[in-house]
Every structure is written in structure tokens, then in C-alpha cells.
Kinemage of the C-alpha trace (Angstrom):
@kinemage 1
@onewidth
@group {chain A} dominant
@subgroup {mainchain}
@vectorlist {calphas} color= white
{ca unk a 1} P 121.710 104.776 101.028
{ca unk a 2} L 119.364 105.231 103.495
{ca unk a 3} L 119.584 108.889 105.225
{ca unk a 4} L 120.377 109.152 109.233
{ca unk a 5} L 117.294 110.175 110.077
{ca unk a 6} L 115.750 106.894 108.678
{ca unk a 7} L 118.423 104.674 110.101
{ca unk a 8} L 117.738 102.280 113.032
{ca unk a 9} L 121.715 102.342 114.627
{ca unk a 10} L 121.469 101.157 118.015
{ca unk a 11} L 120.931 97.564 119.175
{ca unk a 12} L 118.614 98.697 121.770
{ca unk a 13} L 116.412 100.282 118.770
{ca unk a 14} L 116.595 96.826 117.461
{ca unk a 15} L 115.983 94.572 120.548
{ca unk a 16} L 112.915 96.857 121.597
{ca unk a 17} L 111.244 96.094 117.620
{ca unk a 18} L 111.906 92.559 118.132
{ca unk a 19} L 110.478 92.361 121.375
{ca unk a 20} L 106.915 94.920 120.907
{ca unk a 21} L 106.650 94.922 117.397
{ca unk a 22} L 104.173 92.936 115.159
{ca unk a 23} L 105.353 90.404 112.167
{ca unk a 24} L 104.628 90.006 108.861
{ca unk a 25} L 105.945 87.218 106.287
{ca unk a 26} L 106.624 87.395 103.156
{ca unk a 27} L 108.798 85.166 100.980
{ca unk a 28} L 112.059 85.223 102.182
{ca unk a 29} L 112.125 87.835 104.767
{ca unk a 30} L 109.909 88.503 108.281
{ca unk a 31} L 109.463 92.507 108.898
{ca unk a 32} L 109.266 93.196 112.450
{ca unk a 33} L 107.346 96.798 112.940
{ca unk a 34} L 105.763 98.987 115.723
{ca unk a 35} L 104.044 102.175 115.505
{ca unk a 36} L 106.002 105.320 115.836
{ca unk a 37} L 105.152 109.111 117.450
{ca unk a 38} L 108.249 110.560 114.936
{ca unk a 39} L 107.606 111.938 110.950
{ca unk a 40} L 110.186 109.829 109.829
{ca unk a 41} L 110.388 106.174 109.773
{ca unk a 42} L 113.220 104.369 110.764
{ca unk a 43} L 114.103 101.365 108.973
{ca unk a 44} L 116.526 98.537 109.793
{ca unk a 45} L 118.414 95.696 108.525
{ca unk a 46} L 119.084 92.164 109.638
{ca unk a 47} L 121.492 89.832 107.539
{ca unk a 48} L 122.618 86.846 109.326
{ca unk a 49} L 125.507 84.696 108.440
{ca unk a 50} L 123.746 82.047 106.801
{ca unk a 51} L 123.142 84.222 104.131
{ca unk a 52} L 126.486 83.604 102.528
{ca unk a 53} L 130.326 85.162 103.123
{ca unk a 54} L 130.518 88.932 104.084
{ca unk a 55} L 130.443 90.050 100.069
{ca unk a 56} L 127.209 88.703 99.495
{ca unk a 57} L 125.702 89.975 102.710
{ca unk a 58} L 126.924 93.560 102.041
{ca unk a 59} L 125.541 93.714 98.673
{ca unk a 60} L 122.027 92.050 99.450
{ca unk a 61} L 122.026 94.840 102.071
{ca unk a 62} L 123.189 97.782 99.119
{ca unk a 63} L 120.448 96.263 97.713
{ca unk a 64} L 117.788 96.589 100.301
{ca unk a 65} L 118.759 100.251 101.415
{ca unk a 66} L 118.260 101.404 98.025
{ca unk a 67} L 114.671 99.800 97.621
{ca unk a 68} L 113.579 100.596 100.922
{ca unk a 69} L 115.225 104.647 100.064
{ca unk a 70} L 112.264 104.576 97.671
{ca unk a 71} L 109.203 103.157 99.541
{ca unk a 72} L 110.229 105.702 102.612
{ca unk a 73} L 107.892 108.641 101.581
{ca unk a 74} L 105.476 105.508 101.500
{ca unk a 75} L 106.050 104.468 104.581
{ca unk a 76} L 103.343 105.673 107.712
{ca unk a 77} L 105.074 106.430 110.883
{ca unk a 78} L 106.233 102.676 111.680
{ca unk a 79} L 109.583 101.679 112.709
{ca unk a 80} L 110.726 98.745 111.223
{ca unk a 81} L 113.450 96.207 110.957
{ca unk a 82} L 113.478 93.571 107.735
{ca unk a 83} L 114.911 90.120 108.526
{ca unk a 84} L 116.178 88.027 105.365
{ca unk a 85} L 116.498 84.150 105.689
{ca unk a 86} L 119.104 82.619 103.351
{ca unk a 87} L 116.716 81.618 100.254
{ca unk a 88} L 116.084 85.222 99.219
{ca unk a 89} L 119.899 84.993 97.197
{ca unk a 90} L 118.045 83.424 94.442
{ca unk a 91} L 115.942 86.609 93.796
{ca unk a 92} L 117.322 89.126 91.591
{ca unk a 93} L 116.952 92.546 92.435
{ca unk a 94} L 113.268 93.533 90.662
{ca unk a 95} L 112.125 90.318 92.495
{ca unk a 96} L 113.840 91.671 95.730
{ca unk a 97} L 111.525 94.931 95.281
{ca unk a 98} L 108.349 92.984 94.542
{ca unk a 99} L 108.556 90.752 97.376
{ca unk a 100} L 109.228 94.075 99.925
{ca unk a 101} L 106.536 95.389 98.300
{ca unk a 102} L 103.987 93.156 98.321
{ca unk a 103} L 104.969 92.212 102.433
{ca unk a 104} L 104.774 95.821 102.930
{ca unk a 105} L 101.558 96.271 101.614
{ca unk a 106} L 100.225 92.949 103.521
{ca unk a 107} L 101.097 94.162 106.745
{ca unk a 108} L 99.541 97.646 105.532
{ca unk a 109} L 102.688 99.699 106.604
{ca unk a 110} L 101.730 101.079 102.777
{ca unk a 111} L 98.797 101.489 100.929
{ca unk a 112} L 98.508 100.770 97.442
């Protein structure tokens, strides 16, 4: 889980990324991001209900706080919010991490 400190809460938080911040696809998500003037990044989640019934969602977004828990020391000072579209359930979880990863590195939020 991710810690408070690197947890986007509020939908304000939210609204304000969608509405500045710059995209980046990858396959099967769209990470909204926008520079930030805090240390710690703040990372959120966005899981519609296309996805599938509320069991699926909550473990495609275990899954995502624990990947993302490990590319935070990673991540420059960006806040960002990661948007999954209803195709990514046929990933399994190191294909999950690769795709973050790669879209990550794309939109040079990370260096290699």
C-alpha cells in the first residue's frame, strides 16, 4: 500500500491533474501528470466501472499500489494519476509492471 504522504485523496487533487496535467499512453492505461514543488510524489488511481464488478476493480487496484510502492523512490517530483481502460484485465501482474514501466519511462517521469 501506498503511504499517505504519496496518496492523491481529494477529488479536487484529482480534477486539477486532469485539467493541467500532461498525458502519456501506454497500453491499457493514460497517466495524467504535472510537475510538483513537494519531495514526495503523489500518485493516484482511476478504475472505472467498465473494468469489471467491484472484486476485480479492487484487486487490479492492490495490484497497482503495490507496483507503483516500488517505482516511488523513482519517481521525480510529479504528481500523477494512472487511468486503466477495461483491456488491461488480460495482463497478468509482471505484464501490469512492464507496461507502467515502460509508460513511465516514455513520458520521462523516470529515467532508466
Amino acid at each position: 500500500m501506498l503511504n499517505a504522504k504519496n496518496r492523491l485523496k481529494k477529488r479536487k487533487e484529482f480534477g486539477y491533474i486532469y485539467k493541467k496535467g500532461s498525458k502519456i499512453y501506454g497500453q491499457h492505461l493514460c497517466i495524467f501528470f504535472v510537475p510538483s514543488k513537494l519531495q514526495a510524489p503523489k500518485i493516484g488511481l482511476s478504475v472505472g466501472n467498465k473494468v469489471g464488478k467491484a472484486v476485480v476493480r479492487n484487486k487490479l487496484k492492490r495490484q497497482l499500489r503495490h507496483i507503483m510502492r516500488e517505482f516511488v523512490p523513482l519517481i521525480k517530483n510529479t504528481n500523477l494519476v494512472i487511468l486503466v481502460y477495461p483491456e488491461i484485465l488480460g495482463q497478468n501482474y509482471q505484464q501490469l509492471k512492464q507496461n507502467i514501466y515502460k509508460t513511465l519511462i516514455k513520458g520521462k517521469i523516470i529515467s532508466e
